[in-house]
TITOR-956072 format. One record per residue: x, y, z of N, C-alpha, C, CB in turn; residue in one letter; residue number from 1. Coordinates in steps of 0.001 Angstrom, whole numbers, plus 524288, in hexadecimal, padded with zeros to 5 digits. Glycine has a CB too. Example, Ala and Ser with C-alpha at 12.3 -4.5 7.8 and 13.67 -1.06 7.14 Angstrom:
# TITOR-956072
<site><n_x>83386</n_x><n_y>7E9C6</n_y><n_z>81E78</n_z><ca_x>8300C</ca_x><ca_y>7EE6C</ca_y><ca_z>81E78</ca_z><c_x>83390</c_x><c_y>7F31C</c_y><c_z>81E78</c_z><cb_x>82C2C</cb_x><cb_y>7EE87</cb_y><cb_z>82356</cb_z><code>A</code><pos>1</pos></site>
<site><n_x>83232</n_x><n_y>7F736</n_y><n_z>81BA8</n_z><ca_x>83566</ca_x><ca_y>7FBDC</ca_y><ca_z>81BE4</ca_z><c_x>83264</c_x><c_y>8001E</c_y><c_z>81EBE</c_z><cb_x>83704</cb_x><cb_y>7FDAA</cb_y><cb_z>8165D</cb_z><code>S</code><pos>2</pos></site>
END
This chain:
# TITOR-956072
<site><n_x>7A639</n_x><n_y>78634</n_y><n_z>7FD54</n_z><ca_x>7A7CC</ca_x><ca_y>78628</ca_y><ca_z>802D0</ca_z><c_x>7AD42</c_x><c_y>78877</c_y><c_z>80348</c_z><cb_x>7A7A1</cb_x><cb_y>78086</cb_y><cb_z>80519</cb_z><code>X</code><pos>1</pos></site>
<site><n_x>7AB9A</n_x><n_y>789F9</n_y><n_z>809A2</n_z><ca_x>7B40E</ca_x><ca_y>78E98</ca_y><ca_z>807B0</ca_z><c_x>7B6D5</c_x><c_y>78A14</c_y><c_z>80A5D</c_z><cb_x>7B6D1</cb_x><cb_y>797D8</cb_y><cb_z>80CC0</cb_z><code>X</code><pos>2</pos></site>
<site><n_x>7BB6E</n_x><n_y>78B72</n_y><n_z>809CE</n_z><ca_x>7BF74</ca_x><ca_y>7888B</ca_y><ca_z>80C01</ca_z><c_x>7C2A9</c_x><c_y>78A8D</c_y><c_z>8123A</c_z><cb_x>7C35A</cb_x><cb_y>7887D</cb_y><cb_z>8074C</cb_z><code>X</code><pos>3</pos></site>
<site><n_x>7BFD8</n_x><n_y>78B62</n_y><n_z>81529</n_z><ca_x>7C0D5</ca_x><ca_y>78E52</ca_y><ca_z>81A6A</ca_z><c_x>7C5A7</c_x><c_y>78F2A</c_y><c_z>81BA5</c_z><cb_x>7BEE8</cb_x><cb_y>78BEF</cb_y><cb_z>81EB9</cb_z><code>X</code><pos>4</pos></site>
<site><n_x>7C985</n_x><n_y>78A6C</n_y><n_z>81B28</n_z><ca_x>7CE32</ca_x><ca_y>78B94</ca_y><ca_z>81D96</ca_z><c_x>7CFE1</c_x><c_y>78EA3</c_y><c_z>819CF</c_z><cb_x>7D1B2</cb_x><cb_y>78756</cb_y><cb_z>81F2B</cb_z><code>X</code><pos>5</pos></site>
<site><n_x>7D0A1</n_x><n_y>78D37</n_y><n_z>8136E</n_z><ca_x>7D30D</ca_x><ca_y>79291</ca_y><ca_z>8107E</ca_z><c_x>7D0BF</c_x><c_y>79718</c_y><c_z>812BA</c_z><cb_x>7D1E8</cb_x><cb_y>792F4</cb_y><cb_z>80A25</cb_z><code>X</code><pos>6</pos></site>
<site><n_x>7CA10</n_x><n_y>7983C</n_y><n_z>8123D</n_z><ca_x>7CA16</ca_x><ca_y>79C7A</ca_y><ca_z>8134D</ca_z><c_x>7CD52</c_x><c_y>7A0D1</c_y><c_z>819D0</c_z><cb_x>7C4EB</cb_x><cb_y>79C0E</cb_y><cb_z>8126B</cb_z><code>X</code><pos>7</pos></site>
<site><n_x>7CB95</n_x><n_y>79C3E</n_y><n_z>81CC0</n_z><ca_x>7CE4A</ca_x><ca_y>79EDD</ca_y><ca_z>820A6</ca_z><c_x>7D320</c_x><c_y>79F00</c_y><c_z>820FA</c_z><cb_x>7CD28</cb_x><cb_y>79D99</cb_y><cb_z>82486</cb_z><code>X</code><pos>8</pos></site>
<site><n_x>7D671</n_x><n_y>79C8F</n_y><n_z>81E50</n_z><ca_x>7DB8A</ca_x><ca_y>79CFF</ca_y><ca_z>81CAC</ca_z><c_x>7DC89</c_x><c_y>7A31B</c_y><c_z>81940</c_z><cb_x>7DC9F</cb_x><cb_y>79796</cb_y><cb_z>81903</cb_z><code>X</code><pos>9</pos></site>
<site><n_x>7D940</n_x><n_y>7A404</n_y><n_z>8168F</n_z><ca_x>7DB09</ca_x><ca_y>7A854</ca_y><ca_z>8120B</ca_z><c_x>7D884</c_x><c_y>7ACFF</c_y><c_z>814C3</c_z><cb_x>7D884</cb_x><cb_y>7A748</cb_y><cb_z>80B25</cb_z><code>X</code><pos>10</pos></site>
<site><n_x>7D47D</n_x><n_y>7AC25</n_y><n_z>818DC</n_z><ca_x>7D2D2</ca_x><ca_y>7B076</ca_y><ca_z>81C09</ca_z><c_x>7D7D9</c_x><c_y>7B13A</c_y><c_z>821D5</c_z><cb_x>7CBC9</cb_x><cb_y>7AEAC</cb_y><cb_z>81E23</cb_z><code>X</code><pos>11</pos></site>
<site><n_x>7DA90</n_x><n_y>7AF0D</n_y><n_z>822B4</n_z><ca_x>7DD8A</ca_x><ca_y>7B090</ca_y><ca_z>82609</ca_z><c_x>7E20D</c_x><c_y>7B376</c_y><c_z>823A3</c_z><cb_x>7DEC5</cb_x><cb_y>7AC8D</cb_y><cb_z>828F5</cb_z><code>X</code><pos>12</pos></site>
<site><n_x>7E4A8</n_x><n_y>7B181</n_y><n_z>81F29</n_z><ca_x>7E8DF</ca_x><ca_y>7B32D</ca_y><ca_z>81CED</ca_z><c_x>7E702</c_x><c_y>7B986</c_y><c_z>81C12</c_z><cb_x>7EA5E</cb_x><cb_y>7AF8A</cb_y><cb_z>817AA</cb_z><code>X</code><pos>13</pos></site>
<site><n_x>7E286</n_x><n_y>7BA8C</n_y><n_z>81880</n_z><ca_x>7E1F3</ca_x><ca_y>7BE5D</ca_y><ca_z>817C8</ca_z><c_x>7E176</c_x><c_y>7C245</c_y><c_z>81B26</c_z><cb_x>7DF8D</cb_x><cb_y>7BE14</cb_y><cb_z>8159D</cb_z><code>X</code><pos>14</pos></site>
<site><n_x>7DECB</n_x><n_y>7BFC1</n_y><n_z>82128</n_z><ca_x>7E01F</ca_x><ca_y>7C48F</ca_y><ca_z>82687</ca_z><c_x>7E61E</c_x><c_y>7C401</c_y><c_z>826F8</c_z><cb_x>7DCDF</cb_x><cb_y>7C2E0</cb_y><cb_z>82DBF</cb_z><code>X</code><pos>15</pos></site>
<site><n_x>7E844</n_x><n_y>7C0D0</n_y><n_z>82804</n_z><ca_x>7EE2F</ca_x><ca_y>7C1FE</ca_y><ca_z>82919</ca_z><c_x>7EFDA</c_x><c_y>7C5FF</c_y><c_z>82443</c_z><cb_x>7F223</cb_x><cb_y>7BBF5</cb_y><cb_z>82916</cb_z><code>X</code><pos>16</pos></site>
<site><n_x>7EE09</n_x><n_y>7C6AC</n_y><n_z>8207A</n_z><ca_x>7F146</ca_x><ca_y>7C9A3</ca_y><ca_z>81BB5</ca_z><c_x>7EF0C</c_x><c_y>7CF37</c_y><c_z>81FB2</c_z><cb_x>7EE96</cb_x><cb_y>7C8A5</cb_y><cb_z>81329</cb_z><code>X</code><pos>17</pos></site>
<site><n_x>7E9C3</n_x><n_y>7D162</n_y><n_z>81EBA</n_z><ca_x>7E837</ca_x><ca_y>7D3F5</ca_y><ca_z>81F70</ca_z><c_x>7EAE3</c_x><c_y>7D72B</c_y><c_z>8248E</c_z><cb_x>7E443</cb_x><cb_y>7D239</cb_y><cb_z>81ED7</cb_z><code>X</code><pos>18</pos></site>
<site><n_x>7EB2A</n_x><n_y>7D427</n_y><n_z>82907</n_z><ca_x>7EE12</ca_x><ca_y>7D3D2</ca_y><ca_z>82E14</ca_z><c_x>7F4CF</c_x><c_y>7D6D7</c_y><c_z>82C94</c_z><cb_x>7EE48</cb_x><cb_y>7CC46</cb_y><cb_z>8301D</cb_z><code>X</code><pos>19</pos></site>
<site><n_x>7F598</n_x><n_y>7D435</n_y><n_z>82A6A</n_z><ca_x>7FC46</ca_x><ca_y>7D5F1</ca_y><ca_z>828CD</ca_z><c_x>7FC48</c_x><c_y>7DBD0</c_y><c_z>82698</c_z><cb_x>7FF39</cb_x><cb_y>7D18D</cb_y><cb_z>8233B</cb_z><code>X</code><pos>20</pos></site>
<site><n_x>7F8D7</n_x><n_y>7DB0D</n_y><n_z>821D4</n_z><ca_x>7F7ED</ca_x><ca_y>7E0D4</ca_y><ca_z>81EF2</ca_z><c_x>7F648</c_x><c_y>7E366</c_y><c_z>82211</c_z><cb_x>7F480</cb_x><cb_y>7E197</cb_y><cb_z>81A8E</cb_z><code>X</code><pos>21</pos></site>
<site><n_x>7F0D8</n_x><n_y>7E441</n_y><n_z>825EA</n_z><ca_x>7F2D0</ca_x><ca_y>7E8FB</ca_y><ca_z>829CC</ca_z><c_x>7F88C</c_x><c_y>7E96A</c_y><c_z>82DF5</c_z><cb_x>7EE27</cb_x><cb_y>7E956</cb_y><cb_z>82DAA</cb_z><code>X</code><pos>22</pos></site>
<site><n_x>7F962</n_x><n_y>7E463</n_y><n_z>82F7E</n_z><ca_x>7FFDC</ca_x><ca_y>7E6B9</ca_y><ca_z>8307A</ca_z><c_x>803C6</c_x><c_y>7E99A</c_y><c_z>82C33</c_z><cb_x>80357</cb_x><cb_y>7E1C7</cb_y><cb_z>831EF</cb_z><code>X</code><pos>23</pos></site>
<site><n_x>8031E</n_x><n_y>7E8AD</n_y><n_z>827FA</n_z><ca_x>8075A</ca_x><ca_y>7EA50</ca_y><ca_z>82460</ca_z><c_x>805C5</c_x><c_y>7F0CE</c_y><c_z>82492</c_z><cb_x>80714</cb_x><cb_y>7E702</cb_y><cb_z>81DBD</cb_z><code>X</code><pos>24</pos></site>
<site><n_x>8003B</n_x><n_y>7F117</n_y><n_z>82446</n_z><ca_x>7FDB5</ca_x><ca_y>7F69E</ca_y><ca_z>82350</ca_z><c_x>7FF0F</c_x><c_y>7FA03</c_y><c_z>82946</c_z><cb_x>7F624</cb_x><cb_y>7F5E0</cb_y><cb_z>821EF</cb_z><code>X</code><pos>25</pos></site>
<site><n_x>7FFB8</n_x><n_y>7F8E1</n_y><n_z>82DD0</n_z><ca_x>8011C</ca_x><ca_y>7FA34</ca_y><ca_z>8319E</ca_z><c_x>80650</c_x><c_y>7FC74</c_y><c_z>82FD6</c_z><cb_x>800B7</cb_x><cb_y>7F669</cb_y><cb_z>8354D</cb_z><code>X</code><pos>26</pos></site>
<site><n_x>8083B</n_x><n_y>7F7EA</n_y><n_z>82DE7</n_z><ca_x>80F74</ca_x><ca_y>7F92F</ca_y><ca_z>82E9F</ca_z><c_x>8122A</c_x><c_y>7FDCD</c_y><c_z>82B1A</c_z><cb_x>81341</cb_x><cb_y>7F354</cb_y><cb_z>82C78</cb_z><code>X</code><pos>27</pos></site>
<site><n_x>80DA3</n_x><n_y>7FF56</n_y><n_z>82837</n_z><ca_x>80DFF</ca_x><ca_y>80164</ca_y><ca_z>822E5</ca_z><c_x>80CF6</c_x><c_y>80728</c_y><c_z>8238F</c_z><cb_x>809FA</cb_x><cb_y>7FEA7</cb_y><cb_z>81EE3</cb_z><code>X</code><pos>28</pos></site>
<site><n_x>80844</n_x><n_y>80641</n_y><n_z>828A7</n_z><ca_x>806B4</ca_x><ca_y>80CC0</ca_y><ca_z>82A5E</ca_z><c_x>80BAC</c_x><c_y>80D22</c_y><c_z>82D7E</c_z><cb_x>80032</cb_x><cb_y>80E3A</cb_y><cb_z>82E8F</cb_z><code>X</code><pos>29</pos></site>
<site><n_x>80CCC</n_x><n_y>80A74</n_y><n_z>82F8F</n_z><ca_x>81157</ca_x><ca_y>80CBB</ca_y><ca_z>83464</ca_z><c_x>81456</c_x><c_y>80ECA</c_y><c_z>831DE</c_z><cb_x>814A3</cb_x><cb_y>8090B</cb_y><cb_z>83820</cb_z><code>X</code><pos>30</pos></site>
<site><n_x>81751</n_x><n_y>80BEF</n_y><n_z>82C95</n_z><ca_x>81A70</ca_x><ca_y>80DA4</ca_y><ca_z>82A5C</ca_z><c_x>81B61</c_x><c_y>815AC</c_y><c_z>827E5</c_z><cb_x>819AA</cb_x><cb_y>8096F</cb_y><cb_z>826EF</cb_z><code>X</code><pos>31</pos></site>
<site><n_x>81661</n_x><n_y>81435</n_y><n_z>8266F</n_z><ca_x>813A8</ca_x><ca_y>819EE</ca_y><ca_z>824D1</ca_z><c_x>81367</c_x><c_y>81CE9</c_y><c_z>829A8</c_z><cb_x>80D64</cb_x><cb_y>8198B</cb_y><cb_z>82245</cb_z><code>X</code><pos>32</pos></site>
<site><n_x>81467</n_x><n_y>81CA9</n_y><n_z>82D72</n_z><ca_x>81429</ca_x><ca_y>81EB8</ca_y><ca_z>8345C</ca_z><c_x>81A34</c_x><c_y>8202A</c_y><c_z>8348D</c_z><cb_x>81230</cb_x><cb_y>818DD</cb_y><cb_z>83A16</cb_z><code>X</code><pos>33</pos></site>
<site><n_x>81CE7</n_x><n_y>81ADA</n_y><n_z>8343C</n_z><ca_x>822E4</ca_x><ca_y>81DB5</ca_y><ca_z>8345F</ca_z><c_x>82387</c_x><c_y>81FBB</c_y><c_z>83002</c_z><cb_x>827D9</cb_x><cb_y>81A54</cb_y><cb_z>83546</cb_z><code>X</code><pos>34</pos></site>
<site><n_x>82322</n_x><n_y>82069</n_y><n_z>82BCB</n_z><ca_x>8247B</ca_x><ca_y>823AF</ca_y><ca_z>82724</ca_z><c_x>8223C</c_x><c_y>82B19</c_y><c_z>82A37</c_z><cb_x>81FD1</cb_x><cb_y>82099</cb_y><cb_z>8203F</cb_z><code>X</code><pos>35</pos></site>
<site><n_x>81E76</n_x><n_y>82A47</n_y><n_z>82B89</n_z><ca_x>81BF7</ca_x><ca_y>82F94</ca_y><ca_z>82B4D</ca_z><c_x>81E13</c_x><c_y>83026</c_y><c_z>83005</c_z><cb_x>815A8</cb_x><cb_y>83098</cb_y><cb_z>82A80</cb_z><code>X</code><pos>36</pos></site>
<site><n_x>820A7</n_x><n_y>82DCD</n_y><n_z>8345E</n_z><ca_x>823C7</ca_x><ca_y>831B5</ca_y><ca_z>8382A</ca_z><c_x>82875</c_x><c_y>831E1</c_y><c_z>83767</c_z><cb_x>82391</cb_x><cb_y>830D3</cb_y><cb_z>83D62</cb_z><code>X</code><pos>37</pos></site>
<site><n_x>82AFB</n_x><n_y>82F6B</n_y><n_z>8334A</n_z><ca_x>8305A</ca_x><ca_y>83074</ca_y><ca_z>82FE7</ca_z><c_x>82E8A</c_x><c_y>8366C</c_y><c_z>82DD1</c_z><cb_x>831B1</cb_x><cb_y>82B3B</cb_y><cb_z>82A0B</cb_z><code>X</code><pos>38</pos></site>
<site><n_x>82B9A</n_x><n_y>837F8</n_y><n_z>82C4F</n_z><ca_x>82B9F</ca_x><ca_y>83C4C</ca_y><ca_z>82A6F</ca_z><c_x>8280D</c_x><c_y>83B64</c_y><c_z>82354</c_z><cb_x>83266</cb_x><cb_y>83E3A</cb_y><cb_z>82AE8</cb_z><code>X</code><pos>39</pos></site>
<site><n_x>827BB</n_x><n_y>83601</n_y><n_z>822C6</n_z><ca_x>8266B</ca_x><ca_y>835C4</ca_y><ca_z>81D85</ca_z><c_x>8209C</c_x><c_y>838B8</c_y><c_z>81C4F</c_z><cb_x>82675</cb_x><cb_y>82FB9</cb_y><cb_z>81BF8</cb_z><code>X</code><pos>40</pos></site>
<site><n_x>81FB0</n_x><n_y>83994</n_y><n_z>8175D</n_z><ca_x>81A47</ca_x><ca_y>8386D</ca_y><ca_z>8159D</ca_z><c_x>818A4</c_x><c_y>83372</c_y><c_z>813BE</c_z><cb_x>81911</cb_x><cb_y>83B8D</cb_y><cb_z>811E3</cb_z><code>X</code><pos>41</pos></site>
<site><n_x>81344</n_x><n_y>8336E</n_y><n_z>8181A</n_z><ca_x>8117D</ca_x><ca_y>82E79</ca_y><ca_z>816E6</ca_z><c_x>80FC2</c_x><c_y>82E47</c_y><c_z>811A0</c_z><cb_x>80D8C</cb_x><cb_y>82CD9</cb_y><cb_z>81A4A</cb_z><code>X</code><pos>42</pos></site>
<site><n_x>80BD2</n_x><n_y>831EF</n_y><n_z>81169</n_z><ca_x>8080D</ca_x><ca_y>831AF</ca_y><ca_z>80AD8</ca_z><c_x>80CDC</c_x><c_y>83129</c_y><c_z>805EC</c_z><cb_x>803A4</cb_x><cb_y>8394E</cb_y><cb_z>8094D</cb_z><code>X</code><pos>43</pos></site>
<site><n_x>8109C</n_x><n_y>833AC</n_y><n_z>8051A</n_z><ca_x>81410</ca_x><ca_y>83282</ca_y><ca_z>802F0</ca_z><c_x>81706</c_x><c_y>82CA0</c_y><c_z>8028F</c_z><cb_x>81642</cb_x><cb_y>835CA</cb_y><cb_z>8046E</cb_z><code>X</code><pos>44</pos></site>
<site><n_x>81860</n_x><n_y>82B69</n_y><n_z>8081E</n_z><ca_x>819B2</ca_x><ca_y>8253B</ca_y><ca_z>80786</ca_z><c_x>8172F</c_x><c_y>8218C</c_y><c_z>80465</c_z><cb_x>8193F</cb_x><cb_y>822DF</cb_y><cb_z>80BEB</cb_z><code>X</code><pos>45</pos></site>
<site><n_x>81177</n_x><n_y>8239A</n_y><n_z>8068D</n_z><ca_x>80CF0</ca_x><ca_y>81EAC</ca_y><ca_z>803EA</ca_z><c_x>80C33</c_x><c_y>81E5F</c_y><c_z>7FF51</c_z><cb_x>80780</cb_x><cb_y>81ED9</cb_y><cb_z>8053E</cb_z><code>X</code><pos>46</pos></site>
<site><n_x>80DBE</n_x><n_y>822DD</n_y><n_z>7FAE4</n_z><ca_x>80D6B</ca_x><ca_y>8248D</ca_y><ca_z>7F656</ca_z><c_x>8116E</c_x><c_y>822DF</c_y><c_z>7F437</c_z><cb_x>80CBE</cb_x><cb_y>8293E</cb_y><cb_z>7F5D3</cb_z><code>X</code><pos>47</pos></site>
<site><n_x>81671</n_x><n_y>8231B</n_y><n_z>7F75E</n_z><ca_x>81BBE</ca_x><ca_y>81F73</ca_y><ca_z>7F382</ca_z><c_x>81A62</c_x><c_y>81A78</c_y><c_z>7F444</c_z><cb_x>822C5</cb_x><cb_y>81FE1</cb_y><cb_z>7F596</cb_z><code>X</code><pos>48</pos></site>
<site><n_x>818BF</n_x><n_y>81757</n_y><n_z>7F8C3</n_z><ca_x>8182C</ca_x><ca_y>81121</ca_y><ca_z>7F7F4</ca_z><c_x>81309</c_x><c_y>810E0</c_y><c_z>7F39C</c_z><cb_x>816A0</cb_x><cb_y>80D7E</cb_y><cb_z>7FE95</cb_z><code>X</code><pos>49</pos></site>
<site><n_x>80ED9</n_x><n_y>81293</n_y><n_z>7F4D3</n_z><ca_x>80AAD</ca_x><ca_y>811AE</ca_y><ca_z>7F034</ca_z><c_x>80D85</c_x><c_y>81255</c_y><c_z>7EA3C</c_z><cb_x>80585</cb_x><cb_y>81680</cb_y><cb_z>7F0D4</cb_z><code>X</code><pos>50</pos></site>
<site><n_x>81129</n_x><n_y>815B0</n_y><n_z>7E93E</n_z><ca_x>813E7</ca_x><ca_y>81721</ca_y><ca_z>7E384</ca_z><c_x>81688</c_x><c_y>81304</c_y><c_z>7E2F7</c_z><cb_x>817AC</cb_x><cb_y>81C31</cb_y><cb_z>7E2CE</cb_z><code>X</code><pos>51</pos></site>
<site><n_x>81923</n_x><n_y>8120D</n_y><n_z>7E709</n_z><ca_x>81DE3</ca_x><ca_y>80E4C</ca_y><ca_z>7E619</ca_z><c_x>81C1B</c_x><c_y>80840</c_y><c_z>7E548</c_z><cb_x>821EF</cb_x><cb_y>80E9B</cb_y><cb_z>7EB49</cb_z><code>X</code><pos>52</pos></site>
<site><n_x>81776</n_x><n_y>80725</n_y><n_z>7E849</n_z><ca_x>813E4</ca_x><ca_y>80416</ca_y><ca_z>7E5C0</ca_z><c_x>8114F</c_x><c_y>801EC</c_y><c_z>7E0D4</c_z><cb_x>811D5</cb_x><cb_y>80529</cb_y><cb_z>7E6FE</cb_z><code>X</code><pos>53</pos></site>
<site><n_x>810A9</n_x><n_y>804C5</n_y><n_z>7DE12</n_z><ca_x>80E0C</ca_x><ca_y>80610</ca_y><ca_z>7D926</ca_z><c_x>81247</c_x><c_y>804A7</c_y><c_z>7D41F</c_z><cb_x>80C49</cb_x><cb_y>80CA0</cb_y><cb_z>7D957</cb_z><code>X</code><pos>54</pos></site>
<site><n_x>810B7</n_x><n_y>80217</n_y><n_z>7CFE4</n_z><ca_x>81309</ca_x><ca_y>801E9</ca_y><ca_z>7CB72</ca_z><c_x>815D5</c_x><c_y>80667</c_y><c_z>7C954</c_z><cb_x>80FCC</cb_x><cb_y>80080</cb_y><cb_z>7C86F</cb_z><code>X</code><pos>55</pos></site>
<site><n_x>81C29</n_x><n_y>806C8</n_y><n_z>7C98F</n_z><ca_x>81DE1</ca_x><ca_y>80AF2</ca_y><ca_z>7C6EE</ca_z><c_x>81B2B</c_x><c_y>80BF5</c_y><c_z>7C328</c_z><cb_x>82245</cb_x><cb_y>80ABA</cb_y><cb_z>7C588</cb_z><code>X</code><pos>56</pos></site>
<site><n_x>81975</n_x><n_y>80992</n_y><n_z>7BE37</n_z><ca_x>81946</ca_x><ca_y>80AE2</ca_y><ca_z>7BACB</ca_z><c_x>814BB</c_x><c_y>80CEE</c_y><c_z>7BAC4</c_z><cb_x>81A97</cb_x><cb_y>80834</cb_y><cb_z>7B807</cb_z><code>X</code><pos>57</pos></site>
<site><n_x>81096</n_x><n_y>80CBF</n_y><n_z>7BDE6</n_z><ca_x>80C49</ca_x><ca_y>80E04</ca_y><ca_z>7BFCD</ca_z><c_x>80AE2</c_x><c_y>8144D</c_y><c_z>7C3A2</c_z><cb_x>80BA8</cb_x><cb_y>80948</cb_y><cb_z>7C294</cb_z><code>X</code><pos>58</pos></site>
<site><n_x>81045</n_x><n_y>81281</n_y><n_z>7C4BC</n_z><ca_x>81088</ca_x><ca_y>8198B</ca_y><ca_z>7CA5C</ca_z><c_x>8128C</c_x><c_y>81C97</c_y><c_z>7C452</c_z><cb_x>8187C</cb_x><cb_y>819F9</cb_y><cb_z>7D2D2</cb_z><code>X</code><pos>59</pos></site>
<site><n_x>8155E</n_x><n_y>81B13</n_y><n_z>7C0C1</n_z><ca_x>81879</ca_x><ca_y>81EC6</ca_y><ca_z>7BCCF</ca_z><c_x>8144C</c_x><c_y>81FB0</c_y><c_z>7BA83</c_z><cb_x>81D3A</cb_x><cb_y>81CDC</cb_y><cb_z>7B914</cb_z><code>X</code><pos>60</pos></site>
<site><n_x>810E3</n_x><n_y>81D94</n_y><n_z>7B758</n_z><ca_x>80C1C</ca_x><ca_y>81FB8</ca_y><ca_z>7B535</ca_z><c_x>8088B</c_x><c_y>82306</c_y><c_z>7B56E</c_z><cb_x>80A33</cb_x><cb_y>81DDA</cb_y><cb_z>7B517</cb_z><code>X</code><pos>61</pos></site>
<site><n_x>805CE</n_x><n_y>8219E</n_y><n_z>7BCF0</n_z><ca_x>803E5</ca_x><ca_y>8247D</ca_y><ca_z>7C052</ca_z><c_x>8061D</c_x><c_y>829F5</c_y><c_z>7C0CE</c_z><cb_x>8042A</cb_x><cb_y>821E8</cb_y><cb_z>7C47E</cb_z><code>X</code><pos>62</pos></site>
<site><n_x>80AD9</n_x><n_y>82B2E</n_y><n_z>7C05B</n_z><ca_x>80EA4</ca_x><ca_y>82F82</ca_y><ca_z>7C34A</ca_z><c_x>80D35</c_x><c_y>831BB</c_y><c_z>7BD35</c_z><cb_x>81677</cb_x><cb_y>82DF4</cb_y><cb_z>7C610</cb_z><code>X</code><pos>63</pos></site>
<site><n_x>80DCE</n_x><n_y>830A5</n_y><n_z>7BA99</n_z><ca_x>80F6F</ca_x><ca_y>833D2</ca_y><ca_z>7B320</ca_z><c_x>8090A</c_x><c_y>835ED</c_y><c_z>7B2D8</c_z><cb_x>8119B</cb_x><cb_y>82D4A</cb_y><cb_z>7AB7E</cb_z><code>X</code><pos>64</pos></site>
<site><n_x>80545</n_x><n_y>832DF</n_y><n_z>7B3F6</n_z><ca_x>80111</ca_x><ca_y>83508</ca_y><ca_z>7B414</ca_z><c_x>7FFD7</c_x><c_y>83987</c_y><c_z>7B79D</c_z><cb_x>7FE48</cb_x><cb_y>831A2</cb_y><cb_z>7B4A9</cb_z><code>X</code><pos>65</pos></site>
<site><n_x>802F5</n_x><n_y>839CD</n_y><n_z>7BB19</n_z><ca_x>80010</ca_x><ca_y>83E72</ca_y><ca_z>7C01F</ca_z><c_x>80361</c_x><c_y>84167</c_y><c_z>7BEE4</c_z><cb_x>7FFB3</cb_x><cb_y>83D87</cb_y><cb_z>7C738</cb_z><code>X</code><pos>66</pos></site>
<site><n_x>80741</n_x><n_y>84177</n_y><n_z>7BCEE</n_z><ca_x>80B42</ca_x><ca_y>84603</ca_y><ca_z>7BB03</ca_z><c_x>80846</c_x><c_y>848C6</c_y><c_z>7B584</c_z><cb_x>81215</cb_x><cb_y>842F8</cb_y><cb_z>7B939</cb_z><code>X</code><pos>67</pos></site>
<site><n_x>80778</n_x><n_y>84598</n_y><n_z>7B220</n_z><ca_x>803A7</ca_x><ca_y>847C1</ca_y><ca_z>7AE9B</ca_z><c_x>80003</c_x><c_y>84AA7</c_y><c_z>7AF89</c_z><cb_x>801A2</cb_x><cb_y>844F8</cb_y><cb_z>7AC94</cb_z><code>X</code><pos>68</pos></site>
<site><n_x>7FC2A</n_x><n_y>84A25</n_y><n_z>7B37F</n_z><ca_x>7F6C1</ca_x><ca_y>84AF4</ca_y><ca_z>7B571</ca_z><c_x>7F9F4</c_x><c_y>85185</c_y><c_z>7B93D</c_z><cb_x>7F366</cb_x><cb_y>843DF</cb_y><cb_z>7BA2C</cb_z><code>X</code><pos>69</pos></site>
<site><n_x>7FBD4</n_x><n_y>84F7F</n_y><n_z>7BB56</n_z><ca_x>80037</ca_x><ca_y>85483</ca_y><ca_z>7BEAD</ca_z><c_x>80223</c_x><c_y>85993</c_y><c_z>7B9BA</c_z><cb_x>807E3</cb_x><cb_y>8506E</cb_y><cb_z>7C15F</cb_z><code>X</code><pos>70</pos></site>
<site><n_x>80405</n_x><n_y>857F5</n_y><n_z>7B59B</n_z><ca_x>80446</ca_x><ca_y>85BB5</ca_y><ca_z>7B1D1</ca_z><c_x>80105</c_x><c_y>85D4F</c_y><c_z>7AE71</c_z><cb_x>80729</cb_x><cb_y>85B01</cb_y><cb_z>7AF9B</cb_z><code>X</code><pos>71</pos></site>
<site><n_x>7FD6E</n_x><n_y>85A30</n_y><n_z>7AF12</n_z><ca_x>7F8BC</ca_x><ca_y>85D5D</ca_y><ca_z>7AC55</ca_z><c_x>7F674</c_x><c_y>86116</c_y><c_z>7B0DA</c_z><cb_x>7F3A3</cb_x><cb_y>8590E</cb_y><cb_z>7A9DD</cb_z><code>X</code><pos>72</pos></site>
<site><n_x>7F68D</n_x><n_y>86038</n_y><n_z>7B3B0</n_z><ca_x>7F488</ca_x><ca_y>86527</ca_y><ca_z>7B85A</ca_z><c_x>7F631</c_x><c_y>86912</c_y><c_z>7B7ED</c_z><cb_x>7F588</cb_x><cb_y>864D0</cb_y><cb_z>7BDA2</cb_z><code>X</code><pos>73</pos></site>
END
């Protein structure tokens, strides 16, 4: 047998998460809105936060490999 109030307890939290994260995702395109009438590139922006994201030691690996693969061409 379930336990209703947990469940409906752990089913509300999770819409409120959900709820917030499309606000955050809103706030995030806008951001990318004023960047690109600053003059920025967007596709570029998104490519330094995704890098900057990522395990140095992991983007350094990645990078030594495509430089390799780049000189063998």
């Amino acid at each position: 047998m379930t336990d209703k109030p947990q469940l409906k307890s752990l089913i509300s939290r999770i819409e409120n998460l959900e709820e917030e994260k499309r606000g955050i995702a809103d706030d995030i395109k806008d951001l990318y809105g004023e960047a690109k009438a600053a003059g920025f590139n967007v596709p570029a922006l998104k490519a330094v936060v995704r890098l900057r994201r990522e395990d140095f030691d992991k983007r350094a690996e990645q990078e030594r490999i495509i430089e390799e693969y780049m000189a063998a061409l």
